[in-house]
N, C-alpha and C positions, 0 to 999 in steps of 0.2 A: 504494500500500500504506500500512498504518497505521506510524506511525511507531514501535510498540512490536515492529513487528516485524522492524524494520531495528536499533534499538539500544537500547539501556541507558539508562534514567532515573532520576535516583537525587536526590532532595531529601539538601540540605546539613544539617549535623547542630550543634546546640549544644554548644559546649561552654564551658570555664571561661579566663577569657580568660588567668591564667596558664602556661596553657601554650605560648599564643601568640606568636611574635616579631612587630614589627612590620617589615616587610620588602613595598619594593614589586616584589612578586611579577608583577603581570600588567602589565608595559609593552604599549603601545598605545593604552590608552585614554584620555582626559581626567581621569582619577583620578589624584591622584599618590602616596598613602598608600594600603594597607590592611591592614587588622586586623580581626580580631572582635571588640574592646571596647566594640564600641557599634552601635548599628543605623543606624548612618550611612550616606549613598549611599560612603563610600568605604571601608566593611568588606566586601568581597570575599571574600580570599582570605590565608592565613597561611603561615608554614611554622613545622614544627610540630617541634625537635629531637627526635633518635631515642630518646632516653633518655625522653621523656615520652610517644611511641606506644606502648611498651612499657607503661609505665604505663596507656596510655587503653584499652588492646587495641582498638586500630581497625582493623576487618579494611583489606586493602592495598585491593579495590574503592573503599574511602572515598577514598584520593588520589586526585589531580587526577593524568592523564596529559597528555604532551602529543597536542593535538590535539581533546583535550575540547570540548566548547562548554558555557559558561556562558550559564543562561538566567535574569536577574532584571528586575525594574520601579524603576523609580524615578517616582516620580511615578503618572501615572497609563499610562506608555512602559514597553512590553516593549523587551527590548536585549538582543542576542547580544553573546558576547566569545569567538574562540578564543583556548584557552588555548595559548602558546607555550614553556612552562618545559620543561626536563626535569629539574628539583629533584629530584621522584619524592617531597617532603614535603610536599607543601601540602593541603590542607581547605579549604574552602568552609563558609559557617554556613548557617542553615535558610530564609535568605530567597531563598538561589538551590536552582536545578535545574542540577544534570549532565547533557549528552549524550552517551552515549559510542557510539561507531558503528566498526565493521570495514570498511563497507560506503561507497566512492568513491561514491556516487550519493546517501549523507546529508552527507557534503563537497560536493559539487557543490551541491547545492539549500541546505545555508546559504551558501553564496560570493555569490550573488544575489540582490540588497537587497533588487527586484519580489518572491522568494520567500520572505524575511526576513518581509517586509508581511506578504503575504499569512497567513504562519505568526502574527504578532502578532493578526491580523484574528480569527484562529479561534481565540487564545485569549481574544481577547474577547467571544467567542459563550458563554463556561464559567461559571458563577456562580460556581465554586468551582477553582482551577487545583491540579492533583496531579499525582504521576508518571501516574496513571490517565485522567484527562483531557487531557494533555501526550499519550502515548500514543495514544489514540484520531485523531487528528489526522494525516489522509492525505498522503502525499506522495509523488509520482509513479508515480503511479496506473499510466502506460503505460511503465516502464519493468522491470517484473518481468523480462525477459528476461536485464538486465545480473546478476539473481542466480543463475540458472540456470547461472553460467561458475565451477565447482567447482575448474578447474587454470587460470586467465587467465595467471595471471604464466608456466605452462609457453607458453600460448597464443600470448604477448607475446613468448613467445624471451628472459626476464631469467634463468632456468636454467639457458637451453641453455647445455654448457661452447662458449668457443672454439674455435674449427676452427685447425690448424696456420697454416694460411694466413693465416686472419686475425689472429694473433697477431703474425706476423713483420712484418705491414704496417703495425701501427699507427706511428706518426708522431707521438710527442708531445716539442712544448718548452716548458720550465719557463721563465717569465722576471721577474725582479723589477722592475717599472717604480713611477715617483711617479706619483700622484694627476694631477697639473697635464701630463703626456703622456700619462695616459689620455686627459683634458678635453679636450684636444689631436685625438684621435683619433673622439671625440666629435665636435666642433666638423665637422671634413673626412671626416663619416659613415662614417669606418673604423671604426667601431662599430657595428654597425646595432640601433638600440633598439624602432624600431615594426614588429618582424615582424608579417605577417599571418595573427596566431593567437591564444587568446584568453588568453594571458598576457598583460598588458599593464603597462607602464612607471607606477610615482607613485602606485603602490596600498597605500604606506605612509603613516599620517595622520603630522600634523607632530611628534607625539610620539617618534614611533621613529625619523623621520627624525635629528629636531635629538640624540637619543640616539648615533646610528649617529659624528654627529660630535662628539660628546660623546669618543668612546671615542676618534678619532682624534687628535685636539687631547692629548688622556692618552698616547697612544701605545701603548695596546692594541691586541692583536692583533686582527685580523679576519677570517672565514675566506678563501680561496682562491677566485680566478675562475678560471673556466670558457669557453673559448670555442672554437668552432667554425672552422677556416679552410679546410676541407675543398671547398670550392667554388669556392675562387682558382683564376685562369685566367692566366696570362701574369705579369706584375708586377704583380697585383690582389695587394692585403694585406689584406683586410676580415674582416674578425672578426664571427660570432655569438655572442650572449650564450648559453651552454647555463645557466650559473648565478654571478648576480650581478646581475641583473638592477635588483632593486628597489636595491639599495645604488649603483651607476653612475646609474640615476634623482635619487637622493638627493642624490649630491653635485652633482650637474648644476645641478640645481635651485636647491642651498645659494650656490654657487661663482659660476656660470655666471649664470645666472636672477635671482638672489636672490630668489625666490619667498617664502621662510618667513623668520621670526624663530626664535630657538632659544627652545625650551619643554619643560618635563617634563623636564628635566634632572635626571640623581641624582646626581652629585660636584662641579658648576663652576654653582651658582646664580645665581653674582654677573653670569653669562653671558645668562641669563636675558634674552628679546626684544629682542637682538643679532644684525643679519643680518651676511652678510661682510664686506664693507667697515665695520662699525663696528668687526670688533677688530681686537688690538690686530696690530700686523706679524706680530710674534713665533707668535701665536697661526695667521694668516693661513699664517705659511712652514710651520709644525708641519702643516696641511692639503695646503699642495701638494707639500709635500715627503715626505710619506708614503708610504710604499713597500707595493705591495701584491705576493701571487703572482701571477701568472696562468699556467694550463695551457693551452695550442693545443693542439688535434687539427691536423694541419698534412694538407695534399693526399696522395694516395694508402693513408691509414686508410681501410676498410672504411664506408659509409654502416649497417652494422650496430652500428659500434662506436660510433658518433654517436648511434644510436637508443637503445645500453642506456644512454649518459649522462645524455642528457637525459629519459631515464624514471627511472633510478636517483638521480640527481643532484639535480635538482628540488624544490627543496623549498616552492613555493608551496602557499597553503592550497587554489587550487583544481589539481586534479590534470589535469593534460596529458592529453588524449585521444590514441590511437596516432598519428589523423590529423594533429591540430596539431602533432605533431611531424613526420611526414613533411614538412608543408606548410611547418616551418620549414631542416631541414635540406636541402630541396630547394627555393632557392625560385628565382625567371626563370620559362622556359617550364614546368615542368610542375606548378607550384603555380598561377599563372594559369589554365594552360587549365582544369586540374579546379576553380577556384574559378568562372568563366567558365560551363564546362559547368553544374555544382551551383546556380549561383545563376540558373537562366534559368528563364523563368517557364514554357516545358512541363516542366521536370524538379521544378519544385516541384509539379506534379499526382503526382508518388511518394508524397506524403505523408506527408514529411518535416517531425515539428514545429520549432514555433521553437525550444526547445531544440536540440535534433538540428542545426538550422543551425548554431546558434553554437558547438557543438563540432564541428563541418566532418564531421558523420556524412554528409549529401547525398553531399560531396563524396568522400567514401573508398567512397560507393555508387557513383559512377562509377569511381573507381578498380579496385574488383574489378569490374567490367565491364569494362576495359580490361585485367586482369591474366588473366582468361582468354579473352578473345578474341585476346589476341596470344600467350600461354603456353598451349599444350595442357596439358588438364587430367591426363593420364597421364604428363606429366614431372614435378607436382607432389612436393616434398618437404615433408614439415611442417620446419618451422613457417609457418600463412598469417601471420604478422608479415614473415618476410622474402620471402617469397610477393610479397605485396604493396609492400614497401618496394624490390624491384628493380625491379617492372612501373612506380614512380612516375619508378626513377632512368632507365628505359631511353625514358622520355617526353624527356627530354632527344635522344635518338639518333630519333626518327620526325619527319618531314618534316612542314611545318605543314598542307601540301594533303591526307595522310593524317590527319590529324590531326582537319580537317575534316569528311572522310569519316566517320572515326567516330562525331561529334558529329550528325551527320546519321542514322548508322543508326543511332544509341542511341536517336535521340528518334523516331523513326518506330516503332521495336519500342515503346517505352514509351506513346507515343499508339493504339499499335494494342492493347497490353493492356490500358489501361484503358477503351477500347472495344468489348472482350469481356468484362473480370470487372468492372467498375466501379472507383468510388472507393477501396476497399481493395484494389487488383490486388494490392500488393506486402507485404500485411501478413494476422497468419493469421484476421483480424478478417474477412476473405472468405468463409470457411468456419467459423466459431467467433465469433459475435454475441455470446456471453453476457461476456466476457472484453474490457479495454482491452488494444490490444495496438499497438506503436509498429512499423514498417517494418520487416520482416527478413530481414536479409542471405542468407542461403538462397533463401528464395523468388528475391529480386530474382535472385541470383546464376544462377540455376537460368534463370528466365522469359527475363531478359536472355540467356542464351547461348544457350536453344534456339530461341526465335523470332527470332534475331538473322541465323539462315540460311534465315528464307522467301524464297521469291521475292514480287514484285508481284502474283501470279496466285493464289498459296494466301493468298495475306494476306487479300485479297476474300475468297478461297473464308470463312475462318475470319470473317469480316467477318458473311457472308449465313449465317452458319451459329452465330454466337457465342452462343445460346443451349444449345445440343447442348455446346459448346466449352468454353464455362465451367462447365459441369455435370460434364465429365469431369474438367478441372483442377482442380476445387475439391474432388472426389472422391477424384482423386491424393494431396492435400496433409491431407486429413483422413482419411486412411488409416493416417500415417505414424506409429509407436511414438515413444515418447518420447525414444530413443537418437536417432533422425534432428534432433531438434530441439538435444539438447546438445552445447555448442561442442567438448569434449574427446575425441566420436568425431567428431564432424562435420569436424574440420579435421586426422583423423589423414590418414595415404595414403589407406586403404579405405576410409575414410568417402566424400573423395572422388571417387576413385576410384566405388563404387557409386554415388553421389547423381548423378552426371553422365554418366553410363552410361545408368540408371536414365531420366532426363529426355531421349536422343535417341533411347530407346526409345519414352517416351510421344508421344515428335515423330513416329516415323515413325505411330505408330497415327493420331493426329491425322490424318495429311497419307493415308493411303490408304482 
């Protein structure tokens, strides 16, 4: 889709540079001032006291939110900045563009340097760059689906109230530890920092970092860690990062590593391109003797209550997909076998893009194939959030030879449908050519469970017959109103309840 029509583009505006404070407003970047006084590469971004908005009458649209992306050039270099303040005063002048977006899927595609490019690429194809020509400019074409989802957050289960039950179970303790026994815990990977999901560790530049310890060394406050303990087993203590991640990176690096010198400093300059062992003790002990909070979820909390955290909690610029988080609060056997399963080269003929890989969509498409071939679809309760986050945790409790088994008859059904509908078997690009359309969970959901009970004998039959076979499947699916396609009837009871009903009706027509 065009990018004007996922968000807001709004070119920055002149004004008079008295009204401006000088204040470095966008930490992260290699800039260390800005101001509007001058058309310099380090006039950005201002804050603008309230007494002098009133004066400018600037509608509130004009402020920077947080989350914005700022789009300007320097040089002959386009360069993205998000913006991370929540001032709620700041302006921007007329050499940048504002991006403002609602919409998780215009944060995910700037998170991504390849899509950063490419976005630079195509405004270099423009003679003239404007909100209008900034707009025009496509991006991700195949994912229209993800705006089609009008109640997600009800979809996610972040609404639902608490159940009794799970109220009484949660299991949280508060504990104020130093720095230098996190480090500690670090070191003997009671911490675990490189889960396998695409949040990753050291994705703040040295700027914010040497900042982060800036504030430490002052003895500012910092927020609250978050972690995870919910998966200890016997005298295991190991801790997941749910939120803190990038700052535990930081001082790692600072302490531990001495990767960086300190830079971009705004109170202690004289500190300036000083790694740890150069200061002074005093300064050194001020670091490990820091005391931070940290929250545990501790064993026997609900893997639901894990789920709303690290959806709620989260405050990375690129946003957690439901799957990487299952894949983190579950991880041993039942995050292997589905990443195992997802990444094998017959289940990549699903036709699951690279995207799609790298936020583990593959693999939560095995997952709900596993969540109703072993949950009857008539026991189903909405929400499919926890739907699916029990069927990953009860992967834990099935036997690896079972286990097996299933990986066997997923890929036989899946090689056997794309040998009757082709290369879009599981996407509605099957039946509807004119439209880019990305792999969807229905269909799969649907195809997977009902051919999942042929025998060896009607598989042939449908084999030596798949042209009659895929004429009537594809008939089925392009029949269907536009309710059957949206996610907030599609995953109520009766949704599915019908949809699956519906499908071992069309099985039995199929097979007699």
């Amino acid at each position: 889709m065009k990018l004007k029509e996922l968000a807001t583009i709004k070119r920055g505006i002149k004004l008079d540079a008295k009204y401006l404070q000088k204040t470095p407003m966008l930490a992260g970047t290699h800039v260390s001032y800005y101001t509007l006084e001058s058309l310099l590469l380090n006039n950005i971004a201002s804050n603008v006291a309230t007494k002098d908005l009133r004066k400018l009458e600037i509608s509130k649209d004009r402020l920077l939110s947080y989350g914005d992306y700022l789009l300007f050039k320097t040089g002959e270099k386009w360069t993205f900045h998000r913006y991370d303040s929540i001032s709620g005063q700041t302006l921007v002048n007329e050499d940048f563009f504002v991006i403002r977006s609602d919409f998780g899927i215009v944060n995910d595609f700037f998170s991504y340097s390849n899509n950063r490019e490419y976005f630079y690429n195509q405004l270099n194809n423009h003679t003239e760059i404007t909100e209008l020509s900034i707009g025009e400019i496509s991006i991700f074409t195949d994912d229209i689906e993800e705006l089609q989802r009008p109640n997600e957050s009800e979809i996610l289960g972040l609404r639902n109230p608490l159940q009794e039950d799970e109220v009484s179970r949660i299991r949280m303790t508060q504990k104020v530890i130093t720095l230098d026994k996190l480090l500690k815990r670090v070191k003997y990977k009671e911490i675990i920092l490189d889960a396998d999901f695409q949040r990753r560790p050291g994705l703040w530049d040295y700027g914010r970092k040497s900042r982060l310890i800036e504030s430490i060394i002052l003895g500012l406050s910092i927020p609250a860690f978050y972690f995870d303990a919910t998966n200890n087993e016997g005298n295991k203590d190991d801790w997941q990062v749910i939120d803190g991640l990038q700052r535990i990176s930081a001082v790692k690096e600072f302490i531990v590593e001495e990767k960086f010198t300190l830079t971009e400093l705004d109170y202690l300059p004289h500190l300036e391109g000083t790694k740890f062992s150069d200061l002074e003790r005093i300064h050194q002990r001020k670091i490990e003797e820091f005391e931070i909070i940290a929250y545990i979820l501790d064993r026997g909390t609900p893997k639901s209550i894990v789920y709303k955290m690290f959806k709620s909690i989260n405050t990375s610029a690129l946003r957690l997909e439901s799957q990487e988080i299952r894949h983190a609060i579950n991880p041993g056997k039942p995050a292997e076998w589905l990443k195992k399963v997802g990444d094998s080269e017959w289940f990549k003929k699903v036709g699951h893009s690279p995207r799609q890989h790298e936020r583990m969509e593959n693999r939560e498409a095995v997952l709900r194939f596993m969540a109703f071939r072993q949950r009857k679809y008539q026991a189903y309760t909405p929400d499919m959030q926890n739907f699916l986050d029990k069927a990953m945790t009860d992967i834990y409790r099935i036997p690896q030879q079972d286990l097996d088994l299933y990986e066997q008859e997923l890929k036989i059904v899946v090689e056997l449908l794309i040998t009757i509908l082709g290369e879009f078997a599981f996407s509605r690009k099957m039946f509807d050519t004119n439209r880019a359309f990305r792999v969807n969970n229905i269909i799969f959901e649907l195809l997977t469970f009902g051919f999942s009970g042929l025998t060896k004998e009607k598989a042939n039959q449908f084999k030596n017959k798949k042209n009659n076979i895929s004429e009537r499947i594809k008939s089925y699916f392009k029949g269907k109103p536009a309710s059957f396609w949206e996610s907030d009837y599609a995953y109520s009871k009766s949704g599915i309840s019908e949809r699956f009903a519906d499908m071992e009706q069309l099985m039995k027509n199929l097979t007699t």
